[in-house]
BAFI-775955 format. One line per field, with one value per atom (N, C-alpha, C): residue number from 1; atom name; y, z, x. Coordinates in steps of 0.1 Angstrom, whole numbers, plus 5000, padded with zeros to 4 digits. Layout:
<pts>
i: [NUM:...]
at: [CA:...]
c2: [Y:...]
c3: [Z:...]
c1: [X:...]
</pts>
This chain:
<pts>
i: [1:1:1:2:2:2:3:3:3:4:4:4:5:5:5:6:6:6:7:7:7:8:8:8:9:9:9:10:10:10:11:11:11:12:12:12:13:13:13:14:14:14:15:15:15:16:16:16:17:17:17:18:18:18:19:19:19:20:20:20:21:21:21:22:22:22:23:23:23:24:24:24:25:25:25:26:26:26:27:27:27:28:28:28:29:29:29:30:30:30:31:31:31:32:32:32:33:33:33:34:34:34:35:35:35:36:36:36:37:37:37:38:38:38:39:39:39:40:40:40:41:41:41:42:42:42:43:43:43:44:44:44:45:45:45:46:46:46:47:47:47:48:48:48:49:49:49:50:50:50:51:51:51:52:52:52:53:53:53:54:54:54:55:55:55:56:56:56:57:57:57:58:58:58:59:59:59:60:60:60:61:61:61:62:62:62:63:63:63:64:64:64:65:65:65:66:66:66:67:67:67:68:68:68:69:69:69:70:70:70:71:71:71:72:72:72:73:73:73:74:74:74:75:75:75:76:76:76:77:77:77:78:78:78:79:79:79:80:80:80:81:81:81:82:82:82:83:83:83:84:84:84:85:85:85:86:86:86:87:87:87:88:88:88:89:89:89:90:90:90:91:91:91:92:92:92:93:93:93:94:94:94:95:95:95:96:96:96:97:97:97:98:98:98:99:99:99:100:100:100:101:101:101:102:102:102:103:103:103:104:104:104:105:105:105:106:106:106:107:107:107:108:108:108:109:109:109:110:110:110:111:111:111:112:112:112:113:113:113:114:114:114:115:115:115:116:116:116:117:117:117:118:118:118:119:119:119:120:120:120:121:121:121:122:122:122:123:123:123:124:124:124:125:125:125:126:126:126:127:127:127:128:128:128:129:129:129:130:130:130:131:131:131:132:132:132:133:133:133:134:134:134:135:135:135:136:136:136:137:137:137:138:138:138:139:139:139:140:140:140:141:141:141:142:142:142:143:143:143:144:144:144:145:145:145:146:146:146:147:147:147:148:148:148:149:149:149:150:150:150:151:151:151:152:152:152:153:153:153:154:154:154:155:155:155:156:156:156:157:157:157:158:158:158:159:159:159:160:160:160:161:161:161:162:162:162:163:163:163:164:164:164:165:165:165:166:166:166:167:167:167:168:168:168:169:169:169:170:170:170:171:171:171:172:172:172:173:173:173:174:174:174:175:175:175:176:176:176:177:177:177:178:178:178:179:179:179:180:180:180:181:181:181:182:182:182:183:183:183:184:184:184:185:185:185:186:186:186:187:187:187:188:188:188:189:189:189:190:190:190:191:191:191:192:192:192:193:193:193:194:194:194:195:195:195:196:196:196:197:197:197:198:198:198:199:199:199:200:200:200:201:201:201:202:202:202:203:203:203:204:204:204:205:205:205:206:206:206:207:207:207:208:208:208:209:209:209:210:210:210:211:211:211:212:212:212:213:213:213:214:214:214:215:215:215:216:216:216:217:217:217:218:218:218:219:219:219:220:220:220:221:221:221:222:222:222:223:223:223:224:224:224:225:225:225:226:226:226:227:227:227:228:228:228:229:229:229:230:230:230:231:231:231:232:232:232:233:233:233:234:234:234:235:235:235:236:236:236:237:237:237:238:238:238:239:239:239:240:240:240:241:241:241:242:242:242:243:243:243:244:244:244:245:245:245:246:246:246:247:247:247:248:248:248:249:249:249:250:250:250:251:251:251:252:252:252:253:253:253:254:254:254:255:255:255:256:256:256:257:257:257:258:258:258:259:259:259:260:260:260:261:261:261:262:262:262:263:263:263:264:264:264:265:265:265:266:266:266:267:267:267:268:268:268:269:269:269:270:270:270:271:271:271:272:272:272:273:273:273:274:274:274:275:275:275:276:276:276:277:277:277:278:278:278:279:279:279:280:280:280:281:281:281:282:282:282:283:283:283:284:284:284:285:285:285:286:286:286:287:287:287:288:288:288:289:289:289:290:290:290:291:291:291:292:292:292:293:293:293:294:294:294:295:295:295:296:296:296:297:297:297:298:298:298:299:299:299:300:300:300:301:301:301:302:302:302:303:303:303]
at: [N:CA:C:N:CA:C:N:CA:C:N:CA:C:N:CA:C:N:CA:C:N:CA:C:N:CA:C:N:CA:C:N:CA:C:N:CA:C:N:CA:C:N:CA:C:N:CA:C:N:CA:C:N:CA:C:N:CA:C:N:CA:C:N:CA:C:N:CA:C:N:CA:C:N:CA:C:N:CA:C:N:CA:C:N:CA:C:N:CA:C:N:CA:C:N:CA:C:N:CA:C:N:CA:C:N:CA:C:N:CA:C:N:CA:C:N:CA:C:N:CA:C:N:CA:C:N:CA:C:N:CA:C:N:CA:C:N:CA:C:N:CA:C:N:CA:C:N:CA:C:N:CA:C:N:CA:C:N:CA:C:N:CA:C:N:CA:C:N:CA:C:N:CA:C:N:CA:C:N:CA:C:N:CA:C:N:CA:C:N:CA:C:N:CA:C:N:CA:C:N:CA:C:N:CA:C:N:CA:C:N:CA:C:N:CA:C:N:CA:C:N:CA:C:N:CA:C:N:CA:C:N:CA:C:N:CA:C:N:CA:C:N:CA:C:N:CA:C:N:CA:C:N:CA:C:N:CA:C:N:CA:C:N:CA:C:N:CA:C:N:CA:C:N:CA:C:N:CA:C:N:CA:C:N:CA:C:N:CA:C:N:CA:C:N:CA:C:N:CA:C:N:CA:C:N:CA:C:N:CA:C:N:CA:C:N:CA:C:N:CA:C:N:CA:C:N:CA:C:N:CA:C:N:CA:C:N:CA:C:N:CA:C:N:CA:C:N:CA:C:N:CA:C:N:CA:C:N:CA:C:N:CA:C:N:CA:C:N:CA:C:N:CA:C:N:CA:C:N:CA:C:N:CA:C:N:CA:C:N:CA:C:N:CA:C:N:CA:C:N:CA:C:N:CA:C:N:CA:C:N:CA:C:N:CA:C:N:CA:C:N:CA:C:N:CA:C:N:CA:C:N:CA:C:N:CA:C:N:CA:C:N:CA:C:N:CA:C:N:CA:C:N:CA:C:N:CA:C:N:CA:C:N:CA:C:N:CA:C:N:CA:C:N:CA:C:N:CA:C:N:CA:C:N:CA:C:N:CA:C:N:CA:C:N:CA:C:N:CA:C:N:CA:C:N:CA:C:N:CA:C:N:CA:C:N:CA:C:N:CA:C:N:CA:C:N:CA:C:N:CA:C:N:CA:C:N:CA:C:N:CA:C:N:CA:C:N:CA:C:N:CA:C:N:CA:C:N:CA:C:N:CA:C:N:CA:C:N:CA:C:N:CA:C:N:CA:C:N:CA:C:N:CA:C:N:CA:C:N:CA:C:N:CA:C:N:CA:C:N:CA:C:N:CA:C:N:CA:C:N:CA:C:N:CA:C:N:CA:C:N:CA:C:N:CA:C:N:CA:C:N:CA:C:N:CA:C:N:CA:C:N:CA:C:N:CA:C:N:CA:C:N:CA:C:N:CA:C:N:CA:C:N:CA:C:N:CA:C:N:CA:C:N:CA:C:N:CA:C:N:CA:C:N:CA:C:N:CA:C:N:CA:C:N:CA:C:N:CA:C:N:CA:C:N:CA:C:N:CA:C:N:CA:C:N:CA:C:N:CA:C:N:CA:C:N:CA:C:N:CA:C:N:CA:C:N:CA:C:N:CA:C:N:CA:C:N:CA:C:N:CA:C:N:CA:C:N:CA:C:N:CA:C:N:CA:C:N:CA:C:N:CA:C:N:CA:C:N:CA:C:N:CA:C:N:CA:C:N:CA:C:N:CA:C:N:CA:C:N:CA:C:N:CA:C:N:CA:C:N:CA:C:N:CA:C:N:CA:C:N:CA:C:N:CA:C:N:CA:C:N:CA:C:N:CA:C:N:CA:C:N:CA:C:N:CA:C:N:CA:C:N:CA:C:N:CA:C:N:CA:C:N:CA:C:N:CA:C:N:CA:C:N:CA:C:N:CA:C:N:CA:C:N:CA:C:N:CA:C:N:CA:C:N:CA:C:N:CA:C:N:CA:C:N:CA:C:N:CA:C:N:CA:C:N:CA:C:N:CA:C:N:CA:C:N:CA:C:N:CA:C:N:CA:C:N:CA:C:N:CA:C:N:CA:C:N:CA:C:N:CA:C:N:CA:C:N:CA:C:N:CA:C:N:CA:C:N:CA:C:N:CA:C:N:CA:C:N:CA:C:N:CA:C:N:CA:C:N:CA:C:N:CA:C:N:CA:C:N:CA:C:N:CA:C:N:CA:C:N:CA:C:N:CA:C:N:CA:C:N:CA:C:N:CA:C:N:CA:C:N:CA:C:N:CA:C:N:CA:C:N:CA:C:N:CA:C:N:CA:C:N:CA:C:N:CA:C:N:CA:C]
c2: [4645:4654:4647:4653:4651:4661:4654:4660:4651:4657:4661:4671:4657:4662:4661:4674:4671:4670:4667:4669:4675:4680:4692:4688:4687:4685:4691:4705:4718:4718:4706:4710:4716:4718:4727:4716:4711:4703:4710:4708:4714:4702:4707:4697:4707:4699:4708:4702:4708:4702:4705:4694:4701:4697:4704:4700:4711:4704:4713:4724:4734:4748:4743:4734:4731:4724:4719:4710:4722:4708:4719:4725:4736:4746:4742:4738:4734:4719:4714:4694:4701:4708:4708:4712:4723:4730:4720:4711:4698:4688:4689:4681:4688:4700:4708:4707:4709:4707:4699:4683:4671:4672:4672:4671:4675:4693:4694:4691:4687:4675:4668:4661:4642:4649:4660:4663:4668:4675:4680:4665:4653:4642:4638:4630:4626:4631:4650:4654:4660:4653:4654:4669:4675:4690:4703:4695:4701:4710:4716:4728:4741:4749:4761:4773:4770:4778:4768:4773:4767:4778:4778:4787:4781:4786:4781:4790:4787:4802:4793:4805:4804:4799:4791:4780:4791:4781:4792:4782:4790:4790:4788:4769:4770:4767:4768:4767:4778:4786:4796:4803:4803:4809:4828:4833:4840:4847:4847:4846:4859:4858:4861:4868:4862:4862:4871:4884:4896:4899:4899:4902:4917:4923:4933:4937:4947:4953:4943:4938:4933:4919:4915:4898:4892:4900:4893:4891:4880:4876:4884:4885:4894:4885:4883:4876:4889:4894:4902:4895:4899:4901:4901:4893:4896:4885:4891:4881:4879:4886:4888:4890:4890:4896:4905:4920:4926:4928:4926:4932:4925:4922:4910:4913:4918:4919:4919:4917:4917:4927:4939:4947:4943:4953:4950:4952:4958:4961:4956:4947:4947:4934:4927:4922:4934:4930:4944:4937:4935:4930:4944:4941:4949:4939:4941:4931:4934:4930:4937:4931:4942:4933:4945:4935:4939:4955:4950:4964:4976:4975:4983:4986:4985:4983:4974:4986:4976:4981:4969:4974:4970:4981:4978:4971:4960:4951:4951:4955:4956:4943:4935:4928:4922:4916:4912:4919:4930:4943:4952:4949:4961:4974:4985:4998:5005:5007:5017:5008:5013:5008:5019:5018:5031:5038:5027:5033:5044:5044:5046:5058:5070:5087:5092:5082:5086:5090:5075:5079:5090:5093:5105:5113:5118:5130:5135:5123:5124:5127:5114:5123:5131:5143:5156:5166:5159:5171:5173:5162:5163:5176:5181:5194:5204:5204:5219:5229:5220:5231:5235:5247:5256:5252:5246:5242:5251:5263:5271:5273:5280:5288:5282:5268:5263:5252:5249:5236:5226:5215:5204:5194:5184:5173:5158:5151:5138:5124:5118:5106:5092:5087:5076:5081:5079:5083:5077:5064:5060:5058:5054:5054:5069:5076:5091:5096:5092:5095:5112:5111:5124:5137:5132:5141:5150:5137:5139:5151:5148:5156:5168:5173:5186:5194:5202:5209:5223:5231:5240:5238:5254:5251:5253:5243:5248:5258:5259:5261:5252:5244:5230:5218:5205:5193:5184:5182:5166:5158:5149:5134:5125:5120:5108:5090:5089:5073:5066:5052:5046:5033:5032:5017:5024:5027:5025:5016:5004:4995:4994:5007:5006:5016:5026:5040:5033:5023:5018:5011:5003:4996:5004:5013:5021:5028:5035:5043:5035:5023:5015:5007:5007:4995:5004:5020:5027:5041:5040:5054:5064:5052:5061:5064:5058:5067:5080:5087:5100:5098:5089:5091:5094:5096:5098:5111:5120:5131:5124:5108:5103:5093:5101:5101:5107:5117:5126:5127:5124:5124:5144:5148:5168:5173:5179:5187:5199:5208:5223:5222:5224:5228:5207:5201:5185:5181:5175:5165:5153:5142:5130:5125:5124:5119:5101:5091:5078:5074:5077:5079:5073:5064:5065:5075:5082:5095:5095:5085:5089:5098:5094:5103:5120:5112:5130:5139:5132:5137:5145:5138:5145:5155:5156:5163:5176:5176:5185:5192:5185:5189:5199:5189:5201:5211:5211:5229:5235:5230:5241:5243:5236:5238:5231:5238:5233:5233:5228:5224:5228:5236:5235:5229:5213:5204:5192:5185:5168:5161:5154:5142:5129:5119:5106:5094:5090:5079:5068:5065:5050:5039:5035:5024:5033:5022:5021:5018:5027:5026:5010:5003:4989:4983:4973:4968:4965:4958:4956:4967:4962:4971:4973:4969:4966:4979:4990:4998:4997:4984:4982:4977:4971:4965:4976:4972:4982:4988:4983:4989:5003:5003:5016:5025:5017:5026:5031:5027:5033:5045:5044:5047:5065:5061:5076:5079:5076:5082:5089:5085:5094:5100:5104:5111:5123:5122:5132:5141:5132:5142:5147:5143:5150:5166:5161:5177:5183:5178:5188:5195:5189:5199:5203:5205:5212:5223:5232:5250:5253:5262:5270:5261:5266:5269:5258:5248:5239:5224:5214:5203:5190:5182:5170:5163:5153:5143:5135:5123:5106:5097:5084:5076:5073:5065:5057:5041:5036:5020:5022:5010:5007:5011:5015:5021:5013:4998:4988:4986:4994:4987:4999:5000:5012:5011:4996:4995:5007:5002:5002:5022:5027:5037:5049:5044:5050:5053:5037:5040:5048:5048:5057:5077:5077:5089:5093:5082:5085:5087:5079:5083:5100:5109:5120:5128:5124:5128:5128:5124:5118:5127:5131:5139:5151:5152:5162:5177:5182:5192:5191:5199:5196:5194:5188:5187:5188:5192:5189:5180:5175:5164:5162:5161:5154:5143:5140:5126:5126:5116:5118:5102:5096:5085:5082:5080:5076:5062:5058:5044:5045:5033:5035:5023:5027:5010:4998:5003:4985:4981:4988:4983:4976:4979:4970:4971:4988:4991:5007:5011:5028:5024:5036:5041:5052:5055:5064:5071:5086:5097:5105:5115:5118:5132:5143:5157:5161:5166:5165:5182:5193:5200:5209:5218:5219:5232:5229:5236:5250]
c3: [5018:5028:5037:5043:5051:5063:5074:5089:5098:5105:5109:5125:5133:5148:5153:5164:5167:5185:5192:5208:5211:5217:5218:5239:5241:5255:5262:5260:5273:5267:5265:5264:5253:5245:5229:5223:5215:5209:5190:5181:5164:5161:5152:5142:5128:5117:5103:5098:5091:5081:5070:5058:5042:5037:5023:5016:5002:4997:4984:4984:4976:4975:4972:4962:4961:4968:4977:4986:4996:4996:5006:5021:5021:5034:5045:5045:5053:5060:5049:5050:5058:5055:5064:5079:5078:5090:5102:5097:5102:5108:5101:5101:5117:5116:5124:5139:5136:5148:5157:5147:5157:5160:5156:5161:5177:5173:5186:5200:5193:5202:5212:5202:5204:5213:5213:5219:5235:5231:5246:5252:5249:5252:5259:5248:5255:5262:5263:5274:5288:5290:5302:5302:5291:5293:5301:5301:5304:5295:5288:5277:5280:5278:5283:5272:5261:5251:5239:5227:5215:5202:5193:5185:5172:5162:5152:5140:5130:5124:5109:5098:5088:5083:5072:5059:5049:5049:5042:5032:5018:5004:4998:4996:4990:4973:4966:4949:4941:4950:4936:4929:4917:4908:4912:4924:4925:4940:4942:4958:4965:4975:4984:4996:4997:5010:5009:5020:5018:5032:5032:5047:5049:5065:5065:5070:5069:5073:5084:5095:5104:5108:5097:5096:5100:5101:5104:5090:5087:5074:5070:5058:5059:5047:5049:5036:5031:5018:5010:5001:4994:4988:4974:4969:4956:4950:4936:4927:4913:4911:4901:4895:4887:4883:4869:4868:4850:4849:4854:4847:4854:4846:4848:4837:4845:4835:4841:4836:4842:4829:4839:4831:4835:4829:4831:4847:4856:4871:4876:4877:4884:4876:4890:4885:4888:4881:4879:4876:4887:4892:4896:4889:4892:4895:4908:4911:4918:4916:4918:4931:4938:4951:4954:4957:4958:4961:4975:4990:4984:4984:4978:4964:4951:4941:4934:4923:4917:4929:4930:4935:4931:4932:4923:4933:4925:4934:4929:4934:4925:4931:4926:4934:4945:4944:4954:4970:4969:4976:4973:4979:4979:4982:4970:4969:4971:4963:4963:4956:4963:4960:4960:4947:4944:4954:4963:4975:4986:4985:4993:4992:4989:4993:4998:5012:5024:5025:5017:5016:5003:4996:4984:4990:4998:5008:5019:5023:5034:5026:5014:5013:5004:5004:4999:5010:5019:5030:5039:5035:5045:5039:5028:5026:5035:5039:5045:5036:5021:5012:5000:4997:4982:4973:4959:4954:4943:4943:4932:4931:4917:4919:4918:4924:4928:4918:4921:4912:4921:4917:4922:4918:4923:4917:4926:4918:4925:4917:4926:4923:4922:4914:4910:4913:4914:4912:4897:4893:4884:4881:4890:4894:4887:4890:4887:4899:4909:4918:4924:4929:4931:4920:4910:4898:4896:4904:4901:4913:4920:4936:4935:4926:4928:4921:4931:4928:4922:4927:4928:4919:4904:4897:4898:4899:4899:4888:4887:4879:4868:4876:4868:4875:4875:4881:4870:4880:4870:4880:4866:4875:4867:4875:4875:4875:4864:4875:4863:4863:4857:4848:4850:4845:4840:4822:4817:4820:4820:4821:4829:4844:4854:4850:4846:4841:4827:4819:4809:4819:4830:4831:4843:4849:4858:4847:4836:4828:4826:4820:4817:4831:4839:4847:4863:4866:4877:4873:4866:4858:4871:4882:4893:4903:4907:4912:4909:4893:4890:4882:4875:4865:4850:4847:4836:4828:4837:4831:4828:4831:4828:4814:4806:4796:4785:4787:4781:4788:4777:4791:4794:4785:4786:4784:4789:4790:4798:4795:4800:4808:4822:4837:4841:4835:4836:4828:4836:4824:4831:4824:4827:4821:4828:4824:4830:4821:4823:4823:4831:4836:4849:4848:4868:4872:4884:4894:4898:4904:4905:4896:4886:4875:4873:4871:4866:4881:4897:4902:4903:4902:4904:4892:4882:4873:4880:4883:4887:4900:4909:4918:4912:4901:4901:4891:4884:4874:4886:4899:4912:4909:4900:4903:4917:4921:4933:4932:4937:4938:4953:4951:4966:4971:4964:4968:4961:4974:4963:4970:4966:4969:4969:4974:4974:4975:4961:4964:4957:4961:4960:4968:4969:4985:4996:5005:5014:5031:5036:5049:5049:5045:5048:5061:5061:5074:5082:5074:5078:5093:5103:5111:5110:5099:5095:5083:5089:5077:5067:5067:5057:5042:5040:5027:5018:5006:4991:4994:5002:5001:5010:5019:5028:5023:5014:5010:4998:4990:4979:4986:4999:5007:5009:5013:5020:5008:4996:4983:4979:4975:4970:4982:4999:5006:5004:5004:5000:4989:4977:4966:4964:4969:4971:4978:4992:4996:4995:4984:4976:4966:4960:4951:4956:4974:4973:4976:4979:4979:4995:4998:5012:5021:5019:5021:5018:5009:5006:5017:5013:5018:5009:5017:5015:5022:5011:5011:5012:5018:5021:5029:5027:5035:5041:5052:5062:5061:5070:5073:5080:5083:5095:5108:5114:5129:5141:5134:5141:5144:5130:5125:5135:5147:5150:5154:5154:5153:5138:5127:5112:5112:5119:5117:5122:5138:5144:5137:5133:5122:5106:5103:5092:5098:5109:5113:5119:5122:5127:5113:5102:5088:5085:5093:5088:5095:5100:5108:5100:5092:5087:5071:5069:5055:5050:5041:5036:5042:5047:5059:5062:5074:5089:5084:5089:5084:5097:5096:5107:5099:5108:5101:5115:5107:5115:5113:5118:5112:5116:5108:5108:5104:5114:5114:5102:5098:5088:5086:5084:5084:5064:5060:5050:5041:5037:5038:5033:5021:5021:5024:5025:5036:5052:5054:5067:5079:5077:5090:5094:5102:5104:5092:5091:5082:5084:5088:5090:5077:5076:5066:5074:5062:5067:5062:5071:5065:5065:5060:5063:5055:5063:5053:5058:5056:5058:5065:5079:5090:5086]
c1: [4856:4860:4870:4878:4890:4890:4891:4890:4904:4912:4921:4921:4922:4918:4932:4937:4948:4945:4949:4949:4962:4964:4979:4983:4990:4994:4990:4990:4985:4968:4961:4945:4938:4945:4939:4937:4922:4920:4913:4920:4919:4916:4903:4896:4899:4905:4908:4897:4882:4875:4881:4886:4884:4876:4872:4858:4862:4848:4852:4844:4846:4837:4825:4821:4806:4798:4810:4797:4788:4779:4766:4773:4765:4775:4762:4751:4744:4748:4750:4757:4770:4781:4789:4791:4779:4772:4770:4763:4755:4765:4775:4789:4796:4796:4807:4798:4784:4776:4780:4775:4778:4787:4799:4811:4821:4812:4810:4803:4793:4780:4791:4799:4802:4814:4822:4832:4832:4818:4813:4807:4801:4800:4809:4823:4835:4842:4840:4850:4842:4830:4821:4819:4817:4813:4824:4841:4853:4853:4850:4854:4855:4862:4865:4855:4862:4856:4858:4848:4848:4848:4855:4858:4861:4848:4846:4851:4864:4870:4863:4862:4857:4867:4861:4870:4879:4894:4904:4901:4904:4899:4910:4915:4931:4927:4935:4935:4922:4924:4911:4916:4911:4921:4924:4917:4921:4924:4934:4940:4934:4928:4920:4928:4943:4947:4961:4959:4973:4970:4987:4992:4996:4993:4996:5004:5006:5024:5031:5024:5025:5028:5021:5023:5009:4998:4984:4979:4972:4968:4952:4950:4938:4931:4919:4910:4901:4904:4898:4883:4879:4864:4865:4885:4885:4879:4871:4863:4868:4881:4886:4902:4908:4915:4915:4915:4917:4921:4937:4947:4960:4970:4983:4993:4998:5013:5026:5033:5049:5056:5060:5072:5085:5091:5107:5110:5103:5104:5099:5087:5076:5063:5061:5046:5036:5028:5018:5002:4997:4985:4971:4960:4947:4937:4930:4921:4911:4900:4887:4881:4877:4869:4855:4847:4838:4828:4844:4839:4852:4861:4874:4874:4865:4867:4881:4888:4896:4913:4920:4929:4946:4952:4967:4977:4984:4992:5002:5016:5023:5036:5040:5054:5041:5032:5022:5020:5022:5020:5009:4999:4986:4997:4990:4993:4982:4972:4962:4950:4937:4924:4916:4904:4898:4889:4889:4884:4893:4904:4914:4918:4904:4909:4917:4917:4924:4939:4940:4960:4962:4954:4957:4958:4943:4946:4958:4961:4973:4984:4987:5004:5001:4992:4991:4987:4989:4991:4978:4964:4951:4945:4950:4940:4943:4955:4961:4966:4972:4980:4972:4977:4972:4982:4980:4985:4990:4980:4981:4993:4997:5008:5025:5021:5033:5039:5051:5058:5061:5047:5048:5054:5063:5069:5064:5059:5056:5061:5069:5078:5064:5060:5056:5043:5035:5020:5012:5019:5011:4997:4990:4978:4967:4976:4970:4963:4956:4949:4960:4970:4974:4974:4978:4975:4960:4952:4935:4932:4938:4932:4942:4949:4951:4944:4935:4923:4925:4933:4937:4951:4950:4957:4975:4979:4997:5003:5014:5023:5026:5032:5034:5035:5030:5032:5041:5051:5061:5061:5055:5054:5066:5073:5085:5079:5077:5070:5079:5083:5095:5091:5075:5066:5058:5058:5043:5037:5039:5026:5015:5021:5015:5005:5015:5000:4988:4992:4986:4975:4975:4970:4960:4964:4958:4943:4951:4942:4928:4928:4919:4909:4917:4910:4906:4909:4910:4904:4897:4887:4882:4879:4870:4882:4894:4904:4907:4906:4912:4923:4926:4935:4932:4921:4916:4928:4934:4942:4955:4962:4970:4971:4958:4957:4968:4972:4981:4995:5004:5016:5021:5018:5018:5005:5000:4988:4993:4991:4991:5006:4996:4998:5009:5009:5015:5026:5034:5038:5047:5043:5049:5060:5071:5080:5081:5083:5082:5099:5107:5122:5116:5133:5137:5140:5132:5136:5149:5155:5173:5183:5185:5188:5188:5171:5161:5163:5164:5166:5179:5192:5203:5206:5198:5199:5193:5181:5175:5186:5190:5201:5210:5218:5230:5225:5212:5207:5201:5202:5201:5180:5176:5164:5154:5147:5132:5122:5112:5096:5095:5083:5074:5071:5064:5062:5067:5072:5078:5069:5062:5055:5061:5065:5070:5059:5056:5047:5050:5066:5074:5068:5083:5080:5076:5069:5072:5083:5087:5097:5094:5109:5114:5109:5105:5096:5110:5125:5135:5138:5149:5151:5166:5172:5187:5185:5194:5194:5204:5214:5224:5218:5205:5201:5195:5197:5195:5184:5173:5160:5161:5167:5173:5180:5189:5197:5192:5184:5179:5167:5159:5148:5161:5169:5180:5183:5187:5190:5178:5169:5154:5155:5156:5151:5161:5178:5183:5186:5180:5176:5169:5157:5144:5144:5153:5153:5165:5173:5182:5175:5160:5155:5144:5141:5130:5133:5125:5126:5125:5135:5138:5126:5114:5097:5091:5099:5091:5084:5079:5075:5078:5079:5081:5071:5064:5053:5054:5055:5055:5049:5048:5041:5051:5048:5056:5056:5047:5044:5032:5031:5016:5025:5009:5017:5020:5019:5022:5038:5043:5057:5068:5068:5074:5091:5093:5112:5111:5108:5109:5108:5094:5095:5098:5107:5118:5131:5134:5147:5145:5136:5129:5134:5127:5127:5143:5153:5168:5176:5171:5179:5177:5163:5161:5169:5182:5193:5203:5206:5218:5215:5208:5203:5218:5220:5229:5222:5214:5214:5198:5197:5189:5174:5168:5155:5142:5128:5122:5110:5101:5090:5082:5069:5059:5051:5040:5032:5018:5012:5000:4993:4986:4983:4963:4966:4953:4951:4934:4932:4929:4934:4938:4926:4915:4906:4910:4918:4918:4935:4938:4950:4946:4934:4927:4937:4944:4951:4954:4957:4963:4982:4978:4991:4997:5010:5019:5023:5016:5025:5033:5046:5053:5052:5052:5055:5071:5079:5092:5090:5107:5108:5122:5128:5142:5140:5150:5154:5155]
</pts>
């Protein structure tokens, strides 16, 4: 073991214990006690407060530790990894935790955990919309989970997502999210197209075709507050083609950021100014579970 006392000028005194995972957690207990004992001794019982934080877990083969939107560190419950691949776009990470089940990491960014209804429900609108009838289009939804939650039968749903590996590895390892229908890339009332959406979108632009509803379940609004970098500018590209192909009537579906991040999702909401024509939008704050924060959706839809 290795301990590591620092005294700091303005009165903050840090003891670092290290140790290994298998040593006894009672032997260290015993350790942390005295310590404090001998401290309240030498400093004649001057202590203000004493604050004992739990042992961070460095070299496990499976990393424990994801930051959130914000920059506060968060220790998850993961016991696993099943799934690890690198495509041509993307690290493409599935990892299992206890409380959240299995959860998709993409570029070491938590996206969705099978626990996480919440965000399916929201950027589908909270269960305000009828889906019947209609032509739904949703940008990336590999996961399947939005596919799964349209209850009510459409017309037709196209899904755009640009990484098999992601839908390959969703199918197998995320059964209890709802992707089981991302078995088939055409079935009926579906069909998946495994294309980048830029493209297929401006295609759909100039055959003057629309959807009722476009769903955007890309990135996420750049934490950046500089809207000159690729990620903005690729973020205003998918927003203006999006509602060049949606319908008079229609809606536009998206997440935002954490509602912490609100430089990021002011400037989010000033780009919806700047659109090739007028747009109105609202929002809707949801806690997202294993994101371990509130999260900003966006309703958007043309003036």
């Amino acid at each position: 073991r290795f301990a590591l006392l620092r005294v700091h000028s303005h009165g903050v005194v840090t003891i670092d214990l290290q140790c290994y995972q298998e040593d006894s957690i009672a032997e260290v207990d015993n350790l942390l006690n005295a310590l404090e004992k001998k401290l309240k001794t030498l400093l004649n019982g001057n202590i203000k407060r004493i604050k004992r934080l739990p042992a961070l877990i460095r070299g496990a083969e499976v990393d424990r530790y994801w930051p959130t939107s914000d920059g506060r560190l968060m220790e998850y419950d993961i016991d696993k990894v099943v799934y690890d691949e690198d495509s041509a776009y993307q690290k493409i990470q599935i990892l299992h935790s206890k409380q959240y089940g299995n959860i998709l990491v993409l570029n070491g960014d938590i996206n969705l955990a099978e626990s996480d209804l919440a965000y399916t429900k929201a950027i589908m609108g909270s269960g305000k919309e009828n889906y019947a009838g209609k032509e739904v289009l949703i940008l990336g939804g590999g996961d399947g989970g939005i596919l799964a939650e349209v209850k009510q039968k459409p017309k037709m749903i196209t899904i755009l997502h640009i990484d098999q590996k992601v839908i390959d590895g969703c199918k197998t390892h995320r059964k209890t999210c709802g992707h089981t229908p991302m078995d088939n890339l055409t079935v009926g009332t579906y069909q998946i197209l495994v294309e980048d959406c830029v493209p297929v979108l401006k295609k759909y632009a100039q055959e003057g075709r629309t959807f009722d509803y476009v769903i955007n379940d890309l990135t996420a609004v750049p934490i950046s507050t500089e809207p000159e970098d690729s990620m903005w500018e690729f973020l205003r590209l998918i927003l203006d083609l999006s509602i060049k192909v949606l319908h008079p009537s229609g809606k536009y579906f998206t997440q935002g950021n954490g509602v912490n991040m609100t430089d990021a999702l002011t400037l989010y909401e000033e780009q919806l100014g700047k659109l090739s024509c007028p747009v109105g939008f609202s929002k809707e704050v949801v806690c997202v579970p294993s994101y371990l924060e509130l999260w900003v959706f966006y309703t958007i839809w043309k003036k």
